[in-house]
N, C-alpha and C positions, 0 to 999 in steps of 0.2 A: 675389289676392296671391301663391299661391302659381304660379302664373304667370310671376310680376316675379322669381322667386326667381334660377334660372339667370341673367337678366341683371344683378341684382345682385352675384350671386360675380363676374362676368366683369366687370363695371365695379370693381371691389374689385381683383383680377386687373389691370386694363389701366393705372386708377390705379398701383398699384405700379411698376409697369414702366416708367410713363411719368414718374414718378420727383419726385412734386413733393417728396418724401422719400425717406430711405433707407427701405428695408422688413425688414430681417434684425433680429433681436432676439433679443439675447445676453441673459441671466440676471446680475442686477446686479452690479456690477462696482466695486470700488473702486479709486482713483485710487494710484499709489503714492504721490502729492504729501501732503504732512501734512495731515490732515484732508479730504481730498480724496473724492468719489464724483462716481459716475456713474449718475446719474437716469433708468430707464425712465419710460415714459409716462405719464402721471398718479401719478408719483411727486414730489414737492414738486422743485422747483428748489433746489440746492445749490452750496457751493463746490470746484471740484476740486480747486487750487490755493489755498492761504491758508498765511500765515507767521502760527504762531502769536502771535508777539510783534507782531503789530500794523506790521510794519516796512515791508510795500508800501504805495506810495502810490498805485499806480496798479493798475486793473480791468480786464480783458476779459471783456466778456459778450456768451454765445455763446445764440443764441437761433435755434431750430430752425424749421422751417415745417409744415404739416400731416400728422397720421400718422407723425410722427417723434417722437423724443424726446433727451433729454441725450444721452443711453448711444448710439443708433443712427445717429444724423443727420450725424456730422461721423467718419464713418471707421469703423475696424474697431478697436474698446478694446483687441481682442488683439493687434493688429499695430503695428510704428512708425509707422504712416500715421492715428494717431488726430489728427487736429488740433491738438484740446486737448494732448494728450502732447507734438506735434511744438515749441508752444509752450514748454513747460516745457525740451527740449531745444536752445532759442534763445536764445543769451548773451544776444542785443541785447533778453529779455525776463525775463532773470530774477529781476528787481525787480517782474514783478506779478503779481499773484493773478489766477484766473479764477474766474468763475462760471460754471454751465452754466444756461442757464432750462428747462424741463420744464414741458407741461400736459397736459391732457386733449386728445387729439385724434384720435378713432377715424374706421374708413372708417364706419362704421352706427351710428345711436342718437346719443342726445342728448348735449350736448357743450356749455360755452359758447361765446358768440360772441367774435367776436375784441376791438371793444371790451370784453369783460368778461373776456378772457383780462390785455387790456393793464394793468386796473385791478387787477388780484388781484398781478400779476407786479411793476409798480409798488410798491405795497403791500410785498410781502416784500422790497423793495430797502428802505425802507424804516425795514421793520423791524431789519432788517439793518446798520442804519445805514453802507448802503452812501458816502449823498452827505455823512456828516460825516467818514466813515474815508479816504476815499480822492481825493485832489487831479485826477486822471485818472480817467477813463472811457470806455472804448470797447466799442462794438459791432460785434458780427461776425453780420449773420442772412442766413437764407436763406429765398427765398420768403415764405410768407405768417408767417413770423418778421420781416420788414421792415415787414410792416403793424404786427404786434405793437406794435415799438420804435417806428415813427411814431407809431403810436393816445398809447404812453408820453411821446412827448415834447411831442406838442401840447398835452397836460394839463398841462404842467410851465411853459409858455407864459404865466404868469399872475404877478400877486402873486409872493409872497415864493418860488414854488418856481424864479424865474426863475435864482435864485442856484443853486439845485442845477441846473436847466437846460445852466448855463455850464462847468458841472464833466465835463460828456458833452463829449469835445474832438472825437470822432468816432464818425460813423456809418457801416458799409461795409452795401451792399444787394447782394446777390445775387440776381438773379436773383428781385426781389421783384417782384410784379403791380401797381403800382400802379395801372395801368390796368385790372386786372381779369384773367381767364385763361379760354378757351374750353373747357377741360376741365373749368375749375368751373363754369360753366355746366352740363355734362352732367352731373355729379355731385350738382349739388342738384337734381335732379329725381328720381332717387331716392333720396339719400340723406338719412336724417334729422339730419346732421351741420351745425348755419348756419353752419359757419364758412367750408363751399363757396356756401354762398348770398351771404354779405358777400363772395365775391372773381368773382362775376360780372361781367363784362364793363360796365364802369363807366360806358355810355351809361344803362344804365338802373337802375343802382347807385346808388343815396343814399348810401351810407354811404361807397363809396370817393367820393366827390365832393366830398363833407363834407371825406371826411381829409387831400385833396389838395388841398383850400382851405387847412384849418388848416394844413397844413405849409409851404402858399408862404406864408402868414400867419406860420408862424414864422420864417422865414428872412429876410424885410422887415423884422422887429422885430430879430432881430439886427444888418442893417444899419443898420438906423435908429440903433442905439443905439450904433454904434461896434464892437460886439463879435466877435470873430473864431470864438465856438463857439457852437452845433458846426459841423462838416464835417461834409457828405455826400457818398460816392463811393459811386458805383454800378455795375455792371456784369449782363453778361447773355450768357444763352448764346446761342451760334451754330452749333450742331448738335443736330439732331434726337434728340429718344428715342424710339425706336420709329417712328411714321409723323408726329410731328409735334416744331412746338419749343414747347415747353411756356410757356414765356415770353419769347415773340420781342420785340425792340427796342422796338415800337412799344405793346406792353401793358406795358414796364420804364419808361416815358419818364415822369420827374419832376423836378422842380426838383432841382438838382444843382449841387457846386462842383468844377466840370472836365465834360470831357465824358463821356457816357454809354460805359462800357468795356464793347467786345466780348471775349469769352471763349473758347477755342477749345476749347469742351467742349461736354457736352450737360448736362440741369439736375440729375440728382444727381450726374455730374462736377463740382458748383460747390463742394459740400459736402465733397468725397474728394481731397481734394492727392495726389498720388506722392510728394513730397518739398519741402525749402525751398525748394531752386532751383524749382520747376514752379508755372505757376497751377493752383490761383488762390491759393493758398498765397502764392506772392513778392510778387505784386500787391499782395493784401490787408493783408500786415505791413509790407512796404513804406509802405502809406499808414497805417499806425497809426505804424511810427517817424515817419516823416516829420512828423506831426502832435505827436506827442512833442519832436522838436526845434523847433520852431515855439513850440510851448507854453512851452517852455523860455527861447527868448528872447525871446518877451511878458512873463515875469515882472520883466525889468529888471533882473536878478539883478548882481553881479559875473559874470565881470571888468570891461562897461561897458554904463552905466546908460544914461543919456539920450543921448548925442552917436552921431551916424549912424554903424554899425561899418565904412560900406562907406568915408569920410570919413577914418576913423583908417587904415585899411588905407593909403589912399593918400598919405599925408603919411609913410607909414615908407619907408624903404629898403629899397631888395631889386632883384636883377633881375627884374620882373617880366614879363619880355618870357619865359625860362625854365620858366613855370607855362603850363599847360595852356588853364587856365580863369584868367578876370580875378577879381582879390580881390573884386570887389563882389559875384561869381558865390556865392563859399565861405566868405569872412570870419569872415558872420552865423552860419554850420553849426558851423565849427570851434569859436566861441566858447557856443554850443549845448551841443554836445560837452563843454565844460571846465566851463560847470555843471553839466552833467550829473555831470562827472566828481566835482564837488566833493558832487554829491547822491547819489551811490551807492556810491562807494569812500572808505577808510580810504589808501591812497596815492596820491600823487599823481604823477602821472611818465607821458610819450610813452607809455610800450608800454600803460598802463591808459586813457591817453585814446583809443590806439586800438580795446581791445576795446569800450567802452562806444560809438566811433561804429560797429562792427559791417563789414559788406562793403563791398566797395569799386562806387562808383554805374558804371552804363553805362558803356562809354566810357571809363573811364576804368584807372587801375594803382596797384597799391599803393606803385609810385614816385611818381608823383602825388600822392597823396594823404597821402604823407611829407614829400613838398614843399609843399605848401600846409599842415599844419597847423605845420611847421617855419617856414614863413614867416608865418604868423597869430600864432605865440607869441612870435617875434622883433620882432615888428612891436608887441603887447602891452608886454614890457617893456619896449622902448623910451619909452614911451607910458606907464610906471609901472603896469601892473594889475597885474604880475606878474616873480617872478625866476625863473632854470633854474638847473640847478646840474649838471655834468656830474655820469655816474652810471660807474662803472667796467666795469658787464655792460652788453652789447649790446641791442636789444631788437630783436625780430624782428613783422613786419605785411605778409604776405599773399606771402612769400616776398623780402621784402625787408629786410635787415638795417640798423640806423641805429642811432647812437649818440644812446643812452636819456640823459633828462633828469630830473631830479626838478625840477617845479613846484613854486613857493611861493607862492602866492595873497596878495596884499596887502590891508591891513585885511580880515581875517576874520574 
């Protein structure tokens, strides 16, 4: 054994480096967010972000992958580059709470396995009464944090937790092994850690075989059944760490809603954004609003219920030859947007519909996008869901100045 010794620090060593985790480990750290910390490694899983009063309805839960933890995994807690932080300093999120998940997961020594990390973790959601508090839930994991949240949600895949099931609107995978990872291969052969044994390369893997049955088993059951959640988007790096890619395409490849997203990073570049605008940070919350508006107008909400919104669009008037993008294109977002707007703000008026829909898409101008939701709220109260009332101050969206309206929403 003491032989094995040397190549164990050095595989410990080359692990790190090769980055299926962060590896640096700060001294714990609490969140400035009310109530908020930040969970080293085999420290219980916590919330960073939580509004005392109960008032978010919506979750992000940030779930880490092997040798990582809350605290280490998603940036530097000292710097503005901490994810979670960058979140809390993102208007288009400041209506939700986060959670960070935290387990046990050392390079050496006994450790559990990932389905029993998934059941413990489950468990404290839970208890938490994460799926009665919160109408939204989203996940953000990385690497073998993706097996984590699959192992969680194919349990949920039954009976009565199907309801809590449907409340997960999305799932984001980074850079997760579904297929397995040739460095875990090397790793569980010496290490006494199985959670490198459960992400070996999936030919000769049961367990990942098993999970990636139950998942395309769950996703047929959602279609079956009409239902729209959850979403999964996935992505994966395309630059090497060190001498290889740690979880190339072909070991990332899983049932998926969109195509499999390349990343122009290497794999603990999945976990470390630079900033909003950079992936995989934009990518990522990109795909959680995006799902957030979606969600929004599934619910059937006001301003309109049943009748096709792309249908009302075009029986109003307007130049629409003047608009960028066709009503059928923006319609559905804009009116998104307006219940959103009725779901998180105290008033009502243009310049607050725009913060709440947040940047302006590809492609596109904050002139554009003044004109379409100016011609979606025109087109509305035509159509009775809604009255505008000129406002006297201007309101100002993304360097472009327009004359601000107060909304009046009908039967409310």
């Amino acid at each position: 054994m003491n032989v094995l010794l040397p190549f164990i620090k050095s595989l410990g060593v080359f692990l790190c480096v090769a980055g299926l985790t962060g590896c640096f480990s700060p001294s714990v750290v609490y969140s400035e967010a009310q109530g908020g910390c930040l969970p080293e490694q085999g420290q219980p899983s916590c919330f960073y972000k939580k509004a005392s009063d109960h008032r978010n309805k919506r979750l992000i839960v940030f779930i880490h992958g092997i040798f990582g933890s809350g605290a280490t995994s998603w940036g530097n807690p000292r710097t503005e580059n901490f994810w979670p932080k960058m979140v809390t300093e993102d208007f288009r999120f400041k209506d939700y709470d986060i959670y960070l998940v935290s387990y046990k997961a050392p390079y050496f020594g006994g450790a559990p396995n990932i389905h029993e990390i998934a059941g413990n973790e489950l468990g404290r959601l839970r208890s938490q009464k994460v799926f009665e508090n919160y109408q939204e839930i989203y996940f953000v994991t990385h690497s073998m944090g993706g097996l984590v949240a699959k192992d969680m949600l194919v349990s949920l895949n039954r009976g009565d937790d199907v309801v809590r099931l449907r409340r997960i609107k999305g799932v984001v995978y980074l850079g997760t092994p579904a297929q397995g990872a040739d460095l875990a291969a090397l790793g569980a052969w010496l290490s006494l850690n199985p959670q490198l044994g459960n992400m070996e390369p999936s030919q000769w893997n049961a367990y990942l075989q098993l999970l990636e049955d139950q998942w395309v088993q769950l996703l047929q059951d959602r279609d079956k059944a009409g239902a729209t959640y959850p979403k999964a988007h996935c992505a994966y790096e395309t630059l090497k760490t060190g001498a290889t890619i740690v979880v190339p395409r072909q070991m990332a490849t899983s049932r998926c809603d969109g195509l499999l997203h390349p990343m122009p990073t290497n794999h603990p570049g999945l976990t470390t954004p630079t900033g909003q605008e950079d992936d995989p940070y934009l990518w990522v919350m990109t795909s959680i609003f995006d799902e957030e508006k979606t969600a929004e107008v599934s619910k059937g909400g006001v301003p309109i219920n049943s009748e096709n919104m792309s249908t009302v669009a075009l029986r109003c008037e307007g130049v629409i030859t003047a608009l960028k993008r066709h009503p059928e294109e923006f319609v559905s977002l804009w009116i998104s947007a307006l219940n959103s707007l009725r779901n998180k703000r105290t008033i009502y008026d243009l310049q607050n519909l725009f913060e709440v829909w947040g940047r302006v898409p590809g492609g596109l101008t904050g002139k554009d996008l003044v004109e379409e939701a100016t011609f979606t709220i025109s087109c509305l109260e035509k159509e009775g869901y809604l009255k505008v009332e000129k406002l006297d101050s201007p309101g100002h969206y993304w360097g472009v100045m327009f004359e601000n309206q107060k909304i009046v929403f009908e039967n409310r």
